[in-house]
C-alpha positions as a printed NumPy array, in Angstrom:
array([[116.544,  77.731, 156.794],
       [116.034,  80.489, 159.723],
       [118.625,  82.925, 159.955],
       [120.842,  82.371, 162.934],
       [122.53 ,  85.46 , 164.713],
       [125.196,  84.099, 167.14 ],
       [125.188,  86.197, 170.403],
       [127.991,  88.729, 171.343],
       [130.226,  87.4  , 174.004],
       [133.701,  86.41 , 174.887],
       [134.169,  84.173, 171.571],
       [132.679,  86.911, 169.617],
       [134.758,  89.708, 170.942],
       [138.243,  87.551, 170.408],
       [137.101,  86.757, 167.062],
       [136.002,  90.453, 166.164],
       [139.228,  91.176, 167.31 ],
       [140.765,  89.235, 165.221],
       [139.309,  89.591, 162.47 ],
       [138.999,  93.538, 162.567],
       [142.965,  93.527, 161.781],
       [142.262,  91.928, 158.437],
       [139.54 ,  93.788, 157.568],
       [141.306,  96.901, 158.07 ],
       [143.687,  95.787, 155.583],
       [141.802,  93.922, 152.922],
       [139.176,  96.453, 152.87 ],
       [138.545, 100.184, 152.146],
       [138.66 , 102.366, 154.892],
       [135.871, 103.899, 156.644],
       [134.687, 107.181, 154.999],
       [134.531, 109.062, 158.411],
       [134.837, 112.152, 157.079],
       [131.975, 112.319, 155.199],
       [128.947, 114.61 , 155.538],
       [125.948, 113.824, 156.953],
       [122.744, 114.282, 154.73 ],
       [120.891, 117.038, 154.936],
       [116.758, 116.711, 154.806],
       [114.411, 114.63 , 155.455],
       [113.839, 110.927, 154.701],
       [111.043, 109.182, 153.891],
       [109.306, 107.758, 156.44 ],
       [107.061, 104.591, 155.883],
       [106.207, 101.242, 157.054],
       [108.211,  99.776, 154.239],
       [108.2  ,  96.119, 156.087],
       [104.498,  96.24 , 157.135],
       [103.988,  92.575, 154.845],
       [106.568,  90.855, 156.606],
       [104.81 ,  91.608, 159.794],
       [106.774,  94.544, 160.939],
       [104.83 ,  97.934, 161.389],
       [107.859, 100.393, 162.769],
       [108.806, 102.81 , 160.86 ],
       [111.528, 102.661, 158.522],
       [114.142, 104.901, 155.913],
       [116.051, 103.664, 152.847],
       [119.522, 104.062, 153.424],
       [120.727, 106.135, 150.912],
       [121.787, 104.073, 147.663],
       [121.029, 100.232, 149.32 ],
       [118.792, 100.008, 146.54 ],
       [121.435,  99.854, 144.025],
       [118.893, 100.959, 141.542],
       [121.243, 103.948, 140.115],
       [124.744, 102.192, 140.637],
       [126.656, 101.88 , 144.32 ],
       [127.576, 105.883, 144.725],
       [129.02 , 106.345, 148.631],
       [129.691, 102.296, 148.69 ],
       [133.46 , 101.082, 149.395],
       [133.78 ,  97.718, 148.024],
       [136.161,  95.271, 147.717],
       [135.074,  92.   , 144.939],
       [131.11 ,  93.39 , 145.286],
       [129.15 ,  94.183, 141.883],
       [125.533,  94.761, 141.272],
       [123.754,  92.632, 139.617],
       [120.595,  91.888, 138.184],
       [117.431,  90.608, 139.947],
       [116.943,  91.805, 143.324],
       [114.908,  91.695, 146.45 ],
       [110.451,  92.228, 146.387],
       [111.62 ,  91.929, 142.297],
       [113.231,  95.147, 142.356],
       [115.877,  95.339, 139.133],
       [119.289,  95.195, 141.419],
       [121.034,  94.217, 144.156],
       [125.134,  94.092, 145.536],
       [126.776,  90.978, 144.666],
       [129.604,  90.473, 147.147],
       [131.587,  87.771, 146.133],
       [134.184,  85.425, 148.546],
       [136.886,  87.794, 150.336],
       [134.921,  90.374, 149.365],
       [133.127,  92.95 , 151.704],
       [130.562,  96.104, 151.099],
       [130.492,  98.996, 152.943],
       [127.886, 101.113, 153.089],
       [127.91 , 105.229, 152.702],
       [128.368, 107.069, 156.118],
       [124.948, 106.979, 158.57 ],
       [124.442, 109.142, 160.948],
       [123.275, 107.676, 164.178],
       [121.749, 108.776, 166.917],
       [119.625, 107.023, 169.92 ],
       [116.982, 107.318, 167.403],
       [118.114, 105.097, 165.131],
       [118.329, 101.984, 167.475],
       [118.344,  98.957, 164.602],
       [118.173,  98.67 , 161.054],
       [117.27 ,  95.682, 158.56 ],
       [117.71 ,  94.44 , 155.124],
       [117.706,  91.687, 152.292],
       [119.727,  89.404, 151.823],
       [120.455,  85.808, 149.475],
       [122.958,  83.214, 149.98 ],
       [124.636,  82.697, 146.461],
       [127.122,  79.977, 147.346],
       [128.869,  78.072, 150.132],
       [127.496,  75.572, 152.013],
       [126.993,  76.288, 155.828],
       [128.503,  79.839, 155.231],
       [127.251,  83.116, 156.797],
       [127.19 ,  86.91 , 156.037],
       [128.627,  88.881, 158.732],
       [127.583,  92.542, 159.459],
       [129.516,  95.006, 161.359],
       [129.477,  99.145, 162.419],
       [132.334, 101.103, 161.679],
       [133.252, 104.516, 162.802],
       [136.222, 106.502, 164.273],
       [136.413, 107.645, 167.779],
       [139.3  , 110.74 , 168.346],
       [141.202, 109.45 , 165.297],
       [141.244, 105.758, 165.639],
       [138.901, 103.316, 163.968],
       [136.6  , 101.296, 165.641],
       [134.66 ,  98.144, 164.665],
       [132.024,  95.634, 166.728],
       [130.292,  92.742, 165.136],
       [126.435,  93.172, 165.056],
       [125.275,  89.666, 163.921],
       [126.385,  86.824, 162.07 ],
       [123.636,  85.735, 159.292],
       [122.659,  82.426, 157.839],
       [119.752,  81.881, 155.416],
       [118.877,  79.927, 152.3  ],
       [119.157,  80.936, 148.31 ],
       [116.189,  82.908, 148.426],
       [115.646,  86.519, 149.606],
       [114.722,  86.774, 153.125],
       [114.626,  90.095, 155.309],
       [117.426,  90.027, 157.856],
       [116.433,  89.844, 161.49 ],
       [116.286,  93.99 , 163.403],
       [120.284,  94.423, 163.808],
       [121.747,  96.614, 166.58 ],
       [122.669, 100.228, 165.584],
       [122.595, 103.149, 168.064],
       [121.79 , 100.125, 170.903],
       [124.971,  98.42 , 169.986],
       [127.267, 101.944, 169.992],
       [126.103, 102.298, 173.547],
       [124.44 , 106.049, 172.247],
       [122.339, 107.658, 174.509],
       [120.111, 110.57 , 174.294],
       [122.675, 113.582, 175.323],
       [125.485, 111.594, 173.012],
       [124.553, 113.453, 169.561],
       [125.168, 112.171, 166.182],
       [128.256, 109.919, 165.177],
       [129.017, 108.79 , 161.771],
       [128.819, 105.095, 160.867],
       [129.321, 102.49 , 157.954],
       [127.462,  99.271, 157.743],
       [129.921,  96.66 , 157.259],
       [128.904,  93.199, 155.155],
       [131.279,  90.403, 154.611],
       [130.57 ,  86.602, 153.915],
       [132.319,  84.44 , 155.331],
       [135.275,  82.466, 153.66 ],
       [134.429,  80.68 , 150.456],
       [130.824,  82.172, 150.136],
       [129.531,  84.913, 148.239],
       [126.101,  86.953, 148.891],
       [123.782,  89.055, 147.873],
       [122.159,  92.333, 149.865],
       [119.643,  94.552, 148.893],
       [117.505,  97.288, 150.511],
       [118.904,  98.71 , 153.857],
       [116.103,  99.574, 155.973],
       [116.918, 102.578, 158.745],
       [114.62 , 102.022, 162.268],
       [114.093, 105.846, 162.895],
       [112.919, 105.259, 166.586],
       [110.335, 108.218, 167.762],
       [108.729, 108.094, 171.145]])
């Protein structure tokens, strides 16, 4: 089945607001005031087999090889067996949600991908949000809303610095990668896949 990402309008907006209330409260906050990593990343056409030649980085412990160190999480566990037959993945099971360690963005980082397996739940979805503070207050906007079958399947290019509204004079701002199913499903994610956009 073809993953399905619903488009952001007026139902989307009343339903992110909405639903950002009870995320803020069933899930771990947003580590904001975390560091940004220092040094370079590397750079490689990771995705090249599944027909996409862009460049890519590995966000910092999606692979869950050595544990979930920088991830909030809320009913997620790795497990074993995970995307391209790598040893892991994050398990996040129903009310659960994963949130990623702190990114920072730029308008060089316009999208970002990543694997992902329904577990259970009929007709359910995994839905994938940015989080970040802005002079204090948290923010939150929905960036897709995912379908796909039992088997691992690369997610579609997501929004990132495109869906902040960053542009080139904005700078860095610091931002977790939100993943929740939806109610009465449980997934599975593995390998989050940076697009570091050069010109």
């Amino acid at each position: 089945m073809p993953y399905i990402i619903r488009p952001r309008g007026i139902r989307n907006a009343v339903a992110t607001l909405l639903g950002s209330a009870l995320l803020l409260g069933a899930a771990p906050a947003v580590s904001s005031a975390a560091e940004c990593p220092t040094g370079s990343a590397t750079i490689s056409t990771a995705l090249s087999q599944y027909g996409d030649n862009a460049l890519y980085t590995l966000l910092s412990g999606s692979s869950f090889e050595s544990g979930t160190q920088g991830w909030s999480l809320s009913n997620a566990y790795v497990v074993s067996g995970g995307a391209e037959g790598s040893s892991s993945s994050l398990q996040i099971g129903m009310g659960g949600v994963a949130v990623s360690p702190t990114v920072c963005v730029s308008a060089e980082e316009p999208t970002f991908r990543f694997f992902a397996r329904r577990v259970s739940g009929w007709h359910s979805s995994l839905n994938v949000s940015l989080r970040w503070s802005e002079h204090g207050f948290p923010r939150s906007v929905s960036v897709g809303s995912i379908n796909s079958g039992g088997s691992w399947t690369l997610s579609p290019a997501l929004e990132l610095a495109t869906a902040l509204e960053l542009s080139e004079s904005s700078g860095k701002i610091k931002v977790n990668i939100a993943f929740q199913p939806s109610w009465g499903s449980t997934w599975a994610i593995d390998d989050v896949y940076i697009d570091p956009y050069s010109r």
